[in-house]
N, C-alpha and C positions, 0 to 999 in steps of 0.2 A: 777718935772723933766722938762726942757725946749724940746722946739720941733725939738732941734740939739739932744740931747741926746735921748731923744726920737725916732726918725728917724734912729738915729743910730744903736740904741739896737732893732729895729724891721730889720733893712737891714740885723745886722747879724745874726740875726734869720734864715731871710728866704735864708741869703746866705747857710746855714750851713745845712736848710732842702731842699735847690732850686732840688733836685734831685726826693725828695718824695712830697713836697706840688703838683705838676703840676698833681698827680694822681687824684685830685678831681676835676682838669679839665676835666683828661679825663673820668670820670664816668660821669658826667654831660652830656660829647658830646656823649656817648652814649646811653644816656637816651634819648637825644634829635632826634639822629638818627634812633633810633629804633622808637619813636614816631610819628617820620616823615615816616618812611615805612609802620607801621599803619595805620595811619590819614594823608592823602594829604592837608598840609601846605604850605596856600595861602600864607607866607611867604620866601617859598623856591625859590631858584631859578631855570626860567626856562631850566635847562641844563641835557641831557641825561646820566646818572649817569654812566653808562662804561665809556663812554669819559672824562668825568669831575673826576673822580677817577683815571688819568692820570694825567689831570693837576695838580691834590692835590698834587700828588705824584713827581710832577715834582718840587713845589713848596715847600716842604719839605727835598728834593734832595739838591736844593740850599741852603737853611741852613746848611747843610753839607757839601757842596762843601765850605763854609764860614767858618766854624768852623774848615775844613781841611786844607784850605790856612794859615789861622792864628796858628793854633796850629803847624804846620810844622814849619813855620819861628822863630815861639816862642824861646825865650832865658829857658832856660833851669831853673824848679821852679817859672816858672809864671802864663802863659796859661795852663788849666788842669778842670780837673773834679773835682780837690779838695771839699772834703765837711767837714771831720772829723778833719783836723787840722788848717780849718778858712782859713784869708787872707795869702797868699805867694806873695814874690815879693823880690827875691834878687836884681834882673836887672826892669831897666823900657824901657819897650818896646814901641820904637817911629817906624818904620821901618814897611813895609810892609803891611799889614791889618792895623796895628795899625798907620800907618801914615793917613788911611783915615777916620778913624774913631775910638774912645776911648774904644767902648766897642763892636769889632768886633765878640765876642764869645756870647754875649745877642744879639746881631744881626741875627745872623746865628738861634737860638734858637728861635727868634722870627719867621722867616720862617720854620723851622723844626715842630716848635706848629699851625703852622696859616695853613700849611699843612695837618694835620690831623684835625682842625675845619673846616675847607674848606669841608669837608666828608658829614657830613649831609645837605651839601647843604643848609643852614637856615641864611639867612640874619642876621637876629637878633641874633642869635648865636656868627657870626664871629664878626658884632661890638660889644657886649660884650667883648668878647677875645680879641677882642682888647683894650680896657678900663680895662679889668683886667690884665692881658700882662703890660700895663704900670704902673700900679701902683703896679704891684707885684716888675719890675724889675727897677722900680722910686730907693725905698727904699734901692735896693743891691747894685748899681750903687753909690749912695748919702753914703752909707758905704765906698767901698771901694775907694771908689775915699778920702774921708775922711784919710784913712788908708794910699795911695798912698802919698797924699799931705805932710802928717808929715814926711812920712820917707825919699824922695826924695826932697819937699821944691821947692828953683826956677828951679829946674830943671819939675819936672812938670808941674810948673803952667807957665812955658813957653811952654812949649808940648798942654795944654790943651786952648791957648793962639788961636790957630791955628789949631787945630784940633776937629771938631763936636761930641759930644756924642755919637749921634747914625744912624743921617744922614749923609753916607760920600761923602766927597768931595774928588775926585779923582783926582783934579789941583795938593795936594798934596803928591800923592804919593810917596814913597822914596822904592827904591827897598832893601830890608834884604839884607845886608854883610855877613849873616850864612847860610848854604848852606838849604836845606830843608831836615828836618831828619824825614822820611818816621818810621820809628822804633816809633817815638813818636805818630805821628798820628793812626801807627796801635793801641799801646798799650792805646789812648785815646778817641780814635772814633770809634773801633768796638760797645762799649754803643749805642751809636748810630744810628749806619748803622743797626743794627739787630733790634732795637726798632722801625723805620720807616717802616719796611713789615712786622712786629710782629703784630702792629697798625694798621695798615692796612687790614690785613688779620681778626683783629679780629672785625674790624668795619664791614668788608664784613659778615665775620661769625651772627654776630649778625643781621644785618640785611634780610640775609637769614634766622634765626630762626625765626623772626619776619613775614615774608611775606610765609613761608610754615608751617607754628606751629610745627616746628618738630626741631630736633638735624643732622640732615644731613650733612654732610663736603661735601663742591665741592673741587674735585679736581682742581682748576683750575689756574691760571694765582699767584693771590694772595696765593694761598696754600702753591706751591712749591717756589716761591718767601720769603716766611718766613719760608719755611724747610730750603732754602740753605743760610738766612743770618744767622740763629741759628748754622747749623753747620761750617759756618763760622766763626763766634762769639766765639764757644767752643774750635775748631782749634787755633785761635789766643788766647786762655786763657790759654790753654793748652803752646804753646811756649811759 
């Protein structure tokens, strides 16, 4: 097998599992955070963890605010959560997010992830994640961009002529011709908005069992924070 074919058959691999592999990142970061609340790691950085538990939080906010701009404007069967029926693309999305950058939805992901490693505060940590972040979503991107280019031909490879992968350039923006359809975003980002203080709350969680030896829940900030995205979450599954 060459390392086009190759490459390819591992993209869609992980395109198709990209919702469940990222779970063994986050068991890792909480091995490491909890380690880190045990043992004081000369590694870590020096930043006061209430406050810097804002920032994560602010920084995985914006992955969402990213992944909400772009899925709104999205043509309708493109941008999505798909996992079980592979690559979709009736329309190819130049317009909007996608004018500044190709793959605005692994962008957004990339801060919504880099937000919760940001948590245990460990240097080492986050550059990892980030070396594995790249080369997880090297492979998905080198897929579907493969997939894209057959079916649309010189119309993509004029789009992608002028437009960055993953750093965007915002000289280019083109503002979306379709108005922003709030119904698609609810129906594809509540996953997400509830997973970001779910995470959160349970990295707070764990780290409090680690630093009192006990099972305790505080009620505090992070608690009700992920009672009211979950029932927020159910709410909109419910409609």
């Amino acid at each position: 097998m060459t390392l086009y074919e190759e490459f390819n058959k591992q993209g869609d691999f992980l395109f198709r599992n990209r919702s469940f592999l990222p779970l063994i990142f986050l068991f890792a970061g909480l091995l490491v955070h909890v380690q880190g609340e045990l043992n004081e790691d000369p590694s870590a950085l020096e930043i006061g963890i209430e406050e810097f538990e804002f920032v994560c939080l602010g920084v995985a906010l914006l992955g969402l605010l990213i992944r909400i701009f772009t899925v709104g404007y999205s043509q309708d069967r493109t941008s999505g959560r798909n996992t079980t029926q592979g690559q979709i693309a009736d329309n190819l999305n130049t317009k909007g997010a996608y004018s500044l950058v190709r793959h605005p939805l692994y962008l957004g992901n990339f801060f919504m992830w880099l937000g919760v490693a940001m948590i245990p505060e460990n240097v080492w940590f986050i550059i990892v994640f980030g070396l594995v972040f790249w080369l997880y979503y090297e492979r998905i991107m080198f897929t579907e961009e493969t997939f894209l280019r057959k079916k649309f031909g010189d119309d993509y490879l004029i789009w992608t002529s002028t437009t960055p992968a993953v750093i965007p350039d915002f000289r280019n923006y083109l503002h979306p011709t379709n108005s922003f359809n709030w119904r698609k975003v609810l129906r594809n980002e509540k996953n997400g908005f509830a997973a970001i203080f779910l995470l959160f709350w349970l990295f707070e969680f764990s780290g409090e069992i680690a630093e009192q030896d006990g099972d305790v829940i505080e009620f505090d900030f992070w608690f009700y924070a992920a009672l009211t995205s979950l029932i927020i979450y159910f709410y909109l599954k419910i409609l």
